[in-house]
N, CA, C and O atoms as CSV, one atom per row, in Angstrom:
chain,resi,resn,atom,element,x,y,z
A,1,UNK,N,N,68.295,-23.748,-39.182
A,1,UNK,CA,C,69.232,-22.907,-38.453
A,1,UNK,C,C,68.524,-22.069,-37.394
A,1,UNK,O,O,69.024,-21.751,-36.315
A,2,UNK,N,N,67.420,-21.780,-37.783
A,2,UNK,CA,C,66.711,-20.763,-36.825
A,2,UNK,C,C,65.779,-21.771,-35.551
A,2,UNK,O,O,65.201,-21.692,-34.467
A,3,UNK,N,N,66.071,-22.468,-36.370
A,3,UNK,CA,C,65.493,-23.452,-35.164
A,3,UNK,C,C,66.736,-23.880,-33.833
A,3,UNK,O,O,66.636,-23.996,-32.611
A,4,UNK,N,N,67.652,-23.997,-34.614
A,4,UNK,CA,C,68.553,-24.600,-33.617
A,4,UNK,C,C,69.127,-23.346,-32.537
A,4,UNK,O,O,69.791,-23.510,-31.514
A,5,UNK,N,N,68.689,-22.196,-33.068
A,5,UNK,CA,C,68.756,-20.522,-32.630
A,5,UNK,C,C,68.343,-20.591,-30.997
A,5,UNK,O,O,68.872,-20.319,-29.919
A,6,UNK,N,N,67.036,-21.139,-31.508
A,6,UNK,CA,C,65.980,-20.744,-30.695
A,6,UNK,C,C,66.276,-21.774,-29.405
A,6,UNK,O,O,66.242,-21.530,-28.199
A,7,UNK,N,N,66.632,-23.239,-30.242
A,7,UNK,CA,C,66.795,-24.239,-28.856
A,7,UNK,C,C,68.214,-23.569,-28.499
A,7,UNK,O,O,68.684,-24.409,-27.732
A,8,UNK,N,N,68.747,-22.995,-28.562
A,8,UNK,CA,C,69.777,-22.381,-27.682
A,8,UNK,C,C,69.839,-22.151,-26.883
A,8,UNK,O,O,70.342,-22.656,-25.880
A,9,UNK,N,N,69.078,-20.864,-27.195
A,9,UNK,CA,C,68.246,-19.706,-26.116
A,9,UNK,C,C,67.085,-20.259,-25.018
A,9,UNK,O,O,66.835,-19.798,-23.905
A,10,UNK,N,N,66.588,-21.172,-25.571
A,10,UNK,CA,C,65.879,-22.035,-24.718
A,10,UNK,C,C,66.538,-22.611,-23.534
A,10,UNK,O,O,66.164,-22.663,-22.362
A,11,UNK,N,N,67.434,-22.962,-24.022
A,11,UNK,CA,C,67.960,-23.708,-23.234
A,11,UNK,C,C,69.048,-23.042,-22.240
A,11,UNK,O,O,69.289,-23.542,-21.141
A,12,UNK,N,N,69.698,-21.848,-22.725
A,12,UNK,CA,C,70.218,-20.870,-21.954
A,12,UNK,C,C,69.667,-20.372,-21.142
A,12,UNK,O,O,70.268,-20.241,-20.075
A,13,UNK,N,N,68.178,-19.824,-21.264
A,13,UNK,CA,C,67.040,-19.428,-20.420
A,13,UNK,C,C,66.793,-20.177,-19.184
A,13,UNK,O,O,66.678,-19.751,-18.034
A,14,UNK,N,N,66.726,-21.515,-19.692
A,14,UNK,CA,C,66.556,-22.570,-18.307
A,14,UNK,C,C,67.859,-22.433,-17.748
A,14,UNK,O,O,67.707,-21.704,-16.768
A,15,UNK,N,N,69.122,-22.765,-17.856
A,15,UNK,CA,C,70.250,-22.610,-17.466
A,15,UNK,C,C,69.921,-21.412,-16.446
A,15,UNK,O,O,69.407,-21.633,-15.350
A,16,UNK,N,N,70.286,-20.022,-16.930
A,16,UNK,CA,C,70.150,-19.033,-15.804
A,16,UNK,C,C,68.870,-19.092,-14.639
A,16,UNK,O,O,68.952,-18.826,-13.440
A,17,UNK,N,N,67.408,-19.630,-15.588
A,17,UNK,CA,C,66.787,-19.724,-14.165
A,17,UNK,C,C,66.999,-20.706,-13.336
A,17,UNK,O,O,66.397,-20.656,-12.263
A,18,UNK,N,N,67.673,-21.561,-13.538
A,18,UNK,CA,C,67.598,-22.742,-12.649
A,18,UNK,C,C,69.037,-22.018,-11.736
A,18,UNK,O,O,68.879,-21.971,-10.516
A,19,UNK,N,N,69.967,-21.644,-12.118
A,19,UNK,CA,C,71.206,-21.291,-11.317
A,19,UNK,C,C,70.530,-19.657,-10.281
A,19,UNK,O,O,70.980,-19.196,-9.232
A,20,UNK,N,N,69.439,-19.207,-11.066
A,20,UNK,CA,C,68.745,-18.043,-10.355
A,20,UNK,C,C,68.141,-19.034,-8.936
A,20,UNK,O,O,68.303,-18.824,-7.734
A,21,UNK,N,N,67.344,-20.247,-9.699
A,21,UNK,CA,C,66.322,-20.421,-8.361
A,21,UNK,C,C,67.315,-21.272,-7.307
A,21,UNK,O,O,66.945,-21.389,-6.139
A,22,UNK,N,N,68.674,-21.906,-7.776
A,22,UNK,CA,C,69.541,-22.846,-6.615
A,22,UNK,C,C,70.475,-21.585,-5.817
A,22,UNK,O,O,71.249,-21.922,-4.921
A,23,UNK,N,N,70.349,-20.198,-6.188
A,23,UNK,CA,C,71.213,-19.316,-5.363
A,23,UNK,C,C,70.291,-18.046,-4.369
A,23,UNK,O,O,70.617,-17.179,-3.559
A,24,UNK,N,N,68.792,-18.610,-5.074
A,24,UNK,CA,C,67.849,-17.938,-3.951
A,24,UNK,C,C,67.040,-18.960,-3.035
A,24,UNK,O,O,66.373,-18.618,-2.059
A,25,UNK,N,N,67.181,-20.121,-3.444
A,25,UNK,CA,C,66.861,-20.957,-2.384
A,25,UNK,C,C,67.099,-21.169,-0.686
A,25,UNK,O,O,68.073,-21.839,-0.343
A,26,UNK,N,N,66.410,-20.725,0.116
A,26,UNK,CA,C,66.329,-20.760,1.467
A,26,UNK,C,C,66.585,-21.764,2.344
A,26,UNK,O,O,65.722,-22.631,2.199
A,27,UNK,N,N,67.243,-22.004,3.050
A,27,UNK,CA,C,67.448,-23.047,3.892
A,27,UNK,C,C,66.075,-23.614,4.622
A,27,UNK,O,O,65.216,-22.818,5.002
A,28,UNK,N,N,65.913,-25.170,4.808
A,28,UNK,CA,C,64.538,-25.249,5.650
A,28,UNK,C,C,64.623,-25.490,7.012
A,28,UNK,O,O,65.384,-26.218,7.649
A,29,UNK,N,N,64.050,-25.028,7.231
A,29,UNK,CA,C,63.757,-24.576,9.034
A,29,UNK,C,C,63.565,-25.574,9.588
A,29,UNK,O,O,62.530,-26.153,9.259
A,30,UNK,N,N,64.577,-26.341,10.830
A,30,UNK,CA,C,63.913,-26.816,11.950
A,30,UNK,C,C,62.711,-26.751,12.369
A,30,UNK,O,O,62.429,-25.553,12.369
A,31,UNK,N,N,61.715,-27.434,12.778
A,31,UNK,CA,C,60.480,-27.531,13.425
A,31,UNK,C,C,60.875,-26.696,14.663
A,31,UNK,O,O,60.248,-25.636,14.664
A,32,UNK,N,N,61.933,-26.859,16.000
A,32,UNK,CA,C,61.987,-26.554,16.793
A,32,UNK,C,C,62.147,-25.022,16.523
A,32,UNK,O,O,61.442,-24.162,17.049
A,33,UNK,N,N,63.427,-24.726,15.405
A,33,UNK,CA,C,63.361,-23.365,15.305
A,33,UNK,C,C,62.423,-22.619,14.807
A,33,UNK,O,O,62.129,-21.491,15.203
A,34,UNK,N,N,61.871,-23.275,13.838
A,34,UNK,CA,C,59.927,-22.414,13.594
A,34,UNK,C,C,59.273,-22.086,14.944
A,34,UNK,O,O,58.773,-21.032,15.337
A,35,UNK,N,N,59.409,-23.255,15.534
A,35,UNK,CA,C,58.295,-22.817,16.933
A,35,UNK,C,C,58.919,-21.831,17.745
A,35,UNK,O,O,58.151,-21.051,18.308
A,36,UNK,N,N,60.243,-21.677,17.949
A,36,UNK,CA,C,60.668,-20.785,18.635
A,36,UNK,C,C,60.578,-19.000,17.531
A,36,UNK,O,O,60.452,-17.793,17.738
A,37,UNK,N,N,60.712,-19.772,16.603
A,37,UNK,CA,C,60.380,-17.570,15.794
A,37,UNK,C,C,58.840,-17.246,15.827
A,37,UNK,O,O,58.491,-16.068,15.743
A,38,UNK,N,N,57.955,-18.196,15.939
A,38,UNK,CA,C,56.645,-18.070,15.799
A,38,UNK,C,C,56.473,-17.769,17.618
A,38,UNK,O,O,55.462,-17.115,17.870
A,39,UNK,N,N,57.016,-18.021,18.412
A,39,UNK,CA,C,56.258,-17.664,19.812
A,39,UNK,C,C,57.252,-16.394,19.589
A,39,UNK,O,O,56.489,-15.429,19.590
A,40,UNK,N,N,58.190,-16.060,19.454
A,40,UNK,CA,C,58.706,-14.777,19.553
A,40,UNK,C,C,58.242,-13.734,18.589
A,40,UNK,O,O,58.496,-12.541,18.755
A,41,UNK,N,N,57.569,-14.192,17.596
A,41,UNK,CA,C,56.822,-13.350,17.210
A,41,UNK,C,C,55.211,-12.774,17.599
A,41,UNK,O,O,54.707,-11.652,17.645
A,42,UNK,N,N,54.741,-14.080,17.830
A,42,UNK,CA,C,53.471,-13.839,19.032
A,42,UNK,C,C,53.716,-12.770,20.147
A,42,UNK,O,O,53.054,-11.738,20.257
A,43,UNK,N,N,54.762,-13.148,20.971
A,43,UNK,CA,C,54.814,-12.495,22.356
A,43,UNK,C,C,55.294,-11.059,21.952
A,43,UNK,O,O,54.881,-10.186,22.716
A,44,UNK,N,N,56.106,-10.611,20.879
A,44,UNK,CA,C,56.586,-9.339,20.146
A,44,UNK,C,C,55.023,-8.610,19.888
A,44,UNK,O,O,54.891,-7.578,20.546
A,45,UNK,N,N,53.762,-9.003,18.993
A,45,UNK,CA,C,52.654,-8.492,18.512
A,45,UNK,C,C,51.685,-8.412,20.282
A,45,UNK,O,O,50.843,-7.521,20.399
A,46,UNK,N,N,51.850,-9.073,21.097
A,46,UNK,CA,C,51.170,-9.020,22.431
A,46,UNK,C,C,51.617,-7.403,23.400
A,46,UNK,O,O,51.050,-6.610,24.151
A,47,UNK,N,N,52.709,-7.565,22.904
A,47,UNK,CA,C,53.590,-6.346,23.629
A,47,UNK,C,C,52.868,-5.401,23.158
A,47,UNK,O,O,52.323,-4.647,23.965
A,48,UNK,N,N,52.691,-5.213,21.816
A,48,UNK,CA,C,52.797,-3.884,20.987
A,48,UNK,C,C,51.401,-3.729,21.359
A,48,UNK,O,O,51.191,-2.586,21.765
A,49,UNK,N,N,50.312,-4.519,21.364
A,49,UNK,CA,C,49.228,-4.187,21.962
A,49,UNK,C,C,48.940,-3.897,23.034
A,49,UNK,O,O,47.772,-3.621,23.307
């Protein structure tokens, strides 16, 4: 019984992290749009200097 307790909870555990890690998951970035936040961030740190 205490076994079957535990695979419960086990298994509830994975349940919430997996629904944790598919609702913080980030969209992946265009190549083009990387290159465009990375020079706007360059030319932003050039300024400030």
């Amino acid at each position: 019984m205490v076994t079957y307790g535990c695979l419960i909870l086990l298994f509830l555990f994975v349940i919430i992290k997996s629904i944790i890690y598919y609702s913080r998951r980030k969209q992946i970035i265009p190549p083009t749009d990387l290159d465009k936040k990375l020079l706007k961030l360059i030319n932003h740190e050039e300024r400030v200097l």
